[in-house]
C-alpha positions as CSV (number, residue, x, y, z in Angstrom):
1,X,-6.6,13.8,21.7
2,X,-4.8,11.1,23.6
3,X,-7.4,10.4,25.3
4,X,-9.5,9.8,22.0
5,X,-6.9,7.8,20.8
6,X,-6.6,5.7,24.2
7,X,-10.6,5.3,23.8
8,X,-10.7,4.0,20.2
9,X,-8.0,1.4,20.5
10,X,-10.0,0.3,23.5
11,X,-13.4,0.7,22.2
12,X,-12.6,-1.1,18.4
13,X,-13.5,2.6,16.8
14,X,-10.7,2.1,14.1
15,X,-12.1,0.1,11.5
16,X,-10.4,-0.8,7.4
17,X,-12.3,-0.7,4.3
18,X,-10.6,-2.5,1.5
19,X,-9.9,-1.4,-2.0
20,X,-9.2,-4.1,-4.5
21,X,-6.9,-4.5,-7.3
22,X,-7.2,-6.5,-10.5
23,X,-5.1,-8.0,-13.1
24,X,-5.5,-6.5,-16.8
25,X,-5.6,-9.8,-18.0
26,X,-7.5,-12.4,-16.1
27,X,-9.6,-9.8,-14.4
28,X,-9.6,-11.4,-11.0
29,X,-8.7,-9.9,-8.2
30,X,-4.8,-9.9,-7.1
31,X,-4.6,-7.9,-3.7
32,X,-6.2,-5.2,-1.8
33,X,-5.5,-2.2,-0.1
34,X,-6.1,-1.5,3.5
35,X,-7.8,2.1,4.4
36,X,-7.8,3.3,7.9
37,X,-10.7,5.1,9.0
38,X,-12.0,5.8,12.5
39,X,-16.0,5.4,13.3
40,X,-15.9,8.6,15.7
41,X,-18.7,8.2,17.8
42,X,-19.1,12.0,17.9
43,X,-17.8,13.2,14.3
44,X,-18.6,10.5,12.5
45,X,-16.6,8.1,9.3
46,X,-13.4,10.1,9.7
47,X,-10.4,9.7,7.1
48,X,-6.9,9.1,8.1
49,X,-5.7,12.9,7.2
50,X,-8.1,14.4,9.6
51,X,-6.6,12.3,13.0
52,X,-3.2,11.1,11.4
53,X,-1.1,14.4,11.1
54,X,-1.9,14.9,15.3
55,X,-1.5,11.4,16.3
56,X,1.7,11.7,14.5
57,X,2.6,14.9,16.3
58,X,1.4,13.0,19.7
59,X,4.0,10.2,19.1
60,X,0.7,7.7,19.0
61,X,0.9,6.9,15.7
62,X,2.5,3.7,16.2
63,X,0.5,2.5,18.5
64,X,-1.9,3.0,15.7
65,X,0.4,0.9,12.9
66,X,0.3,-1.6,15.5
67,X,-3.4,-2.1,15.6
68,X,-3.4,-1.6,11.8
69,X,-0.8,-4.6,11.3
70,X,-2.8,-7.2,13.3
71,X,-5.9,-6.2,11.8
72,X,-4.9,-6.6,8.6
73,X,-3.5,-10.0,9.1
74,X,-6.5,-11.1,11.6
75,X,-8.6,-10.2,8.2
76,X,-6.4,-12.3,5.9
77,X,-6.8,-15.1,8.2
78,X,-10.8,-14.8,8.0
79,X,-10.8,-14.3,4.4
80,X,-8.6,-17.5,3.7
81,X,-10.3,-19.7,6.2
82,X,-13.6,-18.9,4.2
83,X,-12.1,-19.9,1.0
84,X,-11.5,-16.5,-0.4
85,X,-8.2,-16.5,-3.2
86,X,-4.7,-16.5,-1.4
87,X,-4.1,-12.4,-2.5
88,X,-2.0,-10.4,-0.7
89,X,-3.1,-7.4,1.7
90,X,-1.1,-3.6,1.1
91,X,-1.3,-1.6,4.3
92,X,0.5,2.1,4.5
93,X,2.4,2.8,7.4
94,X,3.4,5.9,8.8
95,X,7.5,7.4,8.5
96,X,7.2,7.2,12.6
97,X,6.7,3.3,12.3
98,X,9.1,2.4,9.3
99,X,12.1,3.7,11.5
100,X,11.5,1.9,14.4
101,X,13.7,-1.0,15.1
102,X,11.2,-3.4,15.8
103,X,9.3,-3.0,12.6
104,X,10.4,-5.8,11.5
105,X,9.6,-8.1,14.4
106,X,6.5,-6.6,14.7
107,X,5.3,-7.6,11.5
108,X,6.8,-11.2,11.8
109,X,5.0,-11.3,15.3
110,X,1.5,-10.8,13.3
111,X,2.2,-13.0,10.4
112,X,2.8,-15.9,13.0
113,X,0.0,-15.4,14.9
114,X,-1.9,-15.2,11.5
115,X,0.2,-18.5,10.0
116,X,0.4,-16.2,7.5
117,X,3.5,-16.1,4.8
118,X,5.5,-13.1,4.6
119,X,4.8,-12.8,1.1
120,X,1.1,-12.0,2.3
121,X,1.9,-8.3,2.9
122,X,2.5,-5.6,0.7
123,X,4.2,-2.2,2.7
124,X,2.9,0.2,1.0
125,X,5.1,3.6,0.9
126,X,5.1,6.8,-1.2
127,X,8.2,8.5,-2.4
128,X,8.4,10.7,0.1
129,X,9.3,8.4,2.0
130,X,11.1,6.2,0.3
131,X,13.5,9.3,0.2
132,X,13.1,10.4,4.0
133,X,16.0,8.9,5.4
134,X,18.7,5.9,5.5
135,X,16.9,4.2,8.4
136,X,13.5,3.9,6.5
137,X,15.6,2.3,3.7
138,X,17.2,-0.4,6.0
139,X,13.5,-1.6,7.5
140,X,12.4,-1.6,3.9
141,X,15.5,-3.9,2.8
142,X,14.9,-6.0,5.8
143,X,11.5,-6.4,4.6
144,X,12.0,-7.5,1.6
145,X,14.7,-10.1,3.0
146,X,11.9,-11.6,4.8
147,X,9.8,-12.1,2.2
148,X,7.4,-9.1,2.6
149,X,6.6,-7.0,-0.5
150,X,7.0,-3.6,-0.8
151,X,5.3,-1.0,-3.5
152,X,6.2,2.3,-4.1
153,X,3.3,4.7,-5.1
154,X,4.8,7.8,-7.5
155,X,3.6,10.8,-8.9
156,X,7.4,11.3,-10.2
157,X,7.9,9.9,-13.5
158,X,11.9,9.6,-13.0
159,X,11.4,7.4,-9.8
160,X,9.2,5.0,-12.4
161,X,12.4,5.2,-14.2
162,X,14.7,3.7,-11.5
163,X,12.8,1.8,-9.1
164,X,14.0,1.1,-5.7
165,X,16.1,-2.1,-5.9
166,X,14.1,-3.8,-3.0
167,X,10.3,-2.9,-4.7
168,X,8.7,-5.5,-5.6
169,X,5.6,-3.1,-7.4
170,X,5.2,0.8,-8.3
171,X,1.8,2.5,-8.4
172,X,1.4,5.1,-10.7
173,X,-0.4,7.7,-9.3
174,X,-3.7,8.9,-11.4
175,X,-2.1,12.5,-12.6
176,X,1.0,10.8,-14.4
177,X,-2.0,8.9,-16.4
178,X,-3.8,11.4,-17.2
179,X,-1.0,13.4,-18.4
180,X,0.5,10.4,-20.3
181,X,-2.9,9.7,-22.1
182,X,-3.0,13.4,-22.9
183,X,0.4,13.0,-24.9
184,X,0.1,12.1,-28.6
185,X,2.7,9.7,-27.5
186,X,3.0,6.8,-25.5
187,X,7.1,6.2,-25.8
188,X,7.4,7.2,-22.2
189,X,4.7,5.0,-20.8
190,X,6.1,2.1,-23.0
191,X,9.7,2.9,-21.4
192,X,8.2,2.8,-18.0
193,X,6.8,-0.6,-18.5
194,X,10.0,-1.6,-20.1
195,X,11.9,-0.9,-17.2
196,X,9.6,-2.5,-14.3
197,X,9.3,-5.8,-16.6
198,X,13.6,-5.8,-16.9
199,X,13.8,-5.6,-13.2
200,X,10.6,-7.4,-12.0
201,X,8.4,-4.9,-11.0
202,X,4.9,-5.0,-11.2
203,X,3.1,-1.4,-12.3
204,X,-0.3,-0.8,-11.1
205,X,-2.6,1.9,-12.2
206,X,-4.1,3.7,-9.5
207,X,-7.9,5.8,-9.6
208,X,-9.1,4.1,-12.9
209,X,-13.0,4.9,-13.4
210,X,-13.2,4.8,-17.5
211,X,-13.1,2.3,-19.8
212,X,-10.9,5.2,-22.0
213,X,-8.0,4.6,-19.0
214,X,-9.0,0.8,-19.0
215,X,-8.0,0.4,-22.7
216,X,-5.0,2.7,-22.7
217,X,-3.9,0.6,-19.4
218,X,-3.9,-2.7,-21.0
219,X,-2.8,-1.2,-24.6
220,X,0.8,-0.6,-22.7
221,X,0.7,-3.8,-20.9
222,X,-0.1,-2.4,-17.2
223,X,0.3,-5.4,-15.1
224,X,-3.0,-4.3,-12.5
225,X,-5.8,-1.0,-12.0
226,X,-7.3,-0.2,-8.7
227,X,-10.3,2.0,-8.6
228,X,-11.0,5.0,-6.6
């Protein structure tokens, strides 16, 4: 599996597919969402899930990150150059990688390179990890002191309820919605909005397909949706 590894960082096998989000307002485009996948030359279009547990286990992952980081910026670059809108790019990085102490350099390193602002990226990070441990929370803070943004993607509607100080944007996961939209109420989604606007945060809706999630999205005054 190392060797696979070795072979697609060499070979360019990784590739990212992008997933927009887009205001509830304007309808434009505000950012998109990096998606690893690796073009297996034997298997095929493989998802992250299927190689990311084991590189993980084969302390590669961050070699991984790495590549994912300066592709993602080397993307922004293109896209600005050709006139594209100045959005910013999320990318999900693993536990491994948010603990290391040169995260943060890292990231700076590929911004540079890039001339790209800080406030380009988005570190995207579920609440898992949020909660795994101290040091993830100190790269995160040290993030956001450099200008980098960071979202926090729930399916826990008490963390909607107290947001990490340092987020700058929650995503709500697509079972909280459904749920929500299934109550004869909306008090709680109403309270979650509430709360983001008093402290700055942006929400976004993640998975919407209908126009039924669209309306009850911009009803309670979701700032963004991204598809699925």
């Amino acid at each position: 599996f190392q060797q696979e590894i070795l072979r697609a960082l060499k070979n360019d096998e990784f590739a990212l597919q992008f997933q927009p989000s887009v205001s509830l307002t304007s309808g434009e485009i505000t950012q998109v969402e990096a998606f690893l996948r690796w073009e297996h030359p034997e298997r095929g279009l493989l998802p992250p899930m299927s190689f990311l547990p084991e590189a993980e286990a084969s302390n590669m992952v961050t070699w991984i990150d790495d590549w994912v980081i300066r592709t993602g910026c080397s993307q922004l670059r293109k896209w600005r150059k050709a006139g594209y809108p100045q959005f910013p790019m999320s990318i999900n990085l693993s536990s491994t990688q948010l603990r290391q102490e040169n995260i943060v350099e890292t990231i700076q390193k590929a911004l540079l390179e890039n001339d790209l602002s800080a406030d380009s990226l988005q570190i995207e990070i579920s609440e898992d990890q949020f909660n795994a441990d101290i040091e993830i929370q100190v790269n995160l803070e040290r993030l956001q002191k450099l200008g980098v943004g960071i979202t926090v993607s729930s399916s826990n509607k008490n963390l909607l309820l107290d947001t990490p100080r340092f987020a700058n944007q929650v995503k709500v996961d697509y079972n909280i919605l459904q749920e929500t939209m299934m109550d004869e109420s909306t008090e709680t989604t109403q309270q979650w909005v509430a709360n983001a606007r008093a402290k700055k945060v942006k929400v976004v809706a993640m998975r919407v397909e209908t126009h039924e999630q669209l309306d009850f999205l911009q009803l309670n005054a979701f700032d963004e949706a991204q598809g699925y």
